[in-house]
C-alpha positions in Angstrom: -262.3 -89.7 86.9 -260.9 -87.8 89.7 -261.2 -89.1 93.2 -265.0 -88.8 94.1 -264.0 -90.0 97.8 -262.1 -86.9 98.5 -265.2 -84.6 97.3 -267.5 -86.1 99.2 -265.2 -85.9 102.2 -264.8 -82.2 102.0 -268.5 -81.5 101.1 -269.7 -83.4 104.2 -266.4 -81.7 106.4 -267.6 -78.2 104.9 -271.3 -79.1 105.8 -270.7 -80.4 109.0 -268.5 -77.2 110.2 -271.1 -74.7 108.8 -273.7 -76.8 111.4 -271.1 -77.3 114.1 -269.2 -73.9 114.3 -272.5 -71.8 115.6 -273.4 -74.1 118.5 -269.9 -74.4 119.6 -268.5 -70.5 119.3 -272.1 -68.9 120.7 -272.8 -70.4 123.9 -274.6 -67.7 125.9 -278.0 -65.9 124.9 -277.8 -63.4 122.1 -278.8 -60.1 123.3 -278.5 -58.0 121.0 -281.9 -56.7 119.1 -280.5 -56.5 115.8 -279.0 -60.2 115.6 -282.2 -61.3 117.3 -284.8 -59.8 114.4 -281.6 -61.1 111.5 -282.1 -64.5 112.7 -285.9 -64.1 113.0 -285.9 -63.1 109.7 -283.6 -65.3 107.8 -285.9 -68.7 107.4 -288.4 -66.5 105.7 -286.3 -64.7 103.3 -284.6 -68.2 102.5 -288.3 -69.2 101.4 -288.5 -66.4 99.5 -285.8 -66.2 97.7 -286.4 -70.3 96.8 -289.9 -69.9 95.8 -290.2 -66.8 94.0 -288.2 -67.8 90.8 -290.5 -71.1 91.2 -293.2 -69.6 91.1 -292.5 -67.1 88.0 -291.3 -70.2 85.9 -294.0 -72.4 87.0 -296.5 -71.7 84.1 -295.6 -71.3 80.5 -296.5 -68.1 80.2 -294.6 -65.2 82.0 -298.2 -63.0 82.6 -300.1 -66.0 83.9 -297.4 -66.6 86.3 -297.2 -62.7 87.7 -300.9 -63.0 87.9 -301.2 -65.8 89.9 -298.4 -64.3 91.9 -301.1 -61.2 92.1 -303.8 -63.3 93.0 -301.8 -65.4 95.7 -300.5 -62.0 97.5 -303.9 -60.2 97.5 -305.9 -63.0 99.2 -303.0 -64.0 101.6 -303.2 -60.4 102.9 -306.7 -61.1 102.9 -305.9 -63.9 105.5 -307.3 -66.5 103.6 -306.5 -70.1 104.1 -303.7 -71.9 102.4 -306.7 -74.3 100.3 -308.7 -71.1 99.4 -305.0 -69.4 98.0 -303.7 -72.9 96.1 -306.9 -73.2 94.6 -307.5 -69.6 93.5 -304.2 -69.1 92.0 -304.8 -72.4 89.9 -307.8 -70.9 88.8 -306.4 -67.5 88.0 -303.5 -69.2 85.6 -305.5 -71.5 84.2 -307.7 -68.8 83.0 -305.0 -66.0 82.5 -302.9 -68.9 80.1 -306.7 -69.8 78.2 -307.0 -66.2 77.7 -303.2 -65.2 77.4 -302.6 -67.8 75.0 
């Protein structure tokens, strides 16, 4: 076995510069438009990009899955609240996989 010590320093010395650099490099506001809407924008195409596969793999089949996506997306436009979206999509692929299947 290799020396687990030494991995774990580097992965907390690697995690601890990627949260350290940022505050210590930028230390006036950031003007600029562009770098303003990036950062706005980042935390919610992380979520994306973490859920989606999720939710494609969630049900056993592939079509129950993209429905429920369907479902989820048409009554979140809708402004519908987060109970009323959970339970709809359930309902969707738990009728798409009875029928599907």
């Amino acid at each position: 076995m290799h020396n687990i010590f030494g991995y774990i320093f580097v992965m907390a010395l690697v995690t601890y510069l990627v949260r350290m650099l940022p505050l210590t490099l930028i230390r006036r506001d950031i003007n600029s438009r562009f770098v303003k809407s990036f950062l706005y924008y980042v935390p919610y195409a992380t979520l994306a990009a973490m859920t989606f596969p999720a939710i494609i793999h969630a049900s056993d089949s592939m079509r129950a899955s993209v429905i429920g996506f369907a479902v989820a997306l048409g009554l979140s436009f809708r402004k519908r609240s987060l109970l009323t979206v959970a339970v709809a999509v359930c309902a969707a692929v738990f009728v798409a996989e009875w029928f599907l299947i």
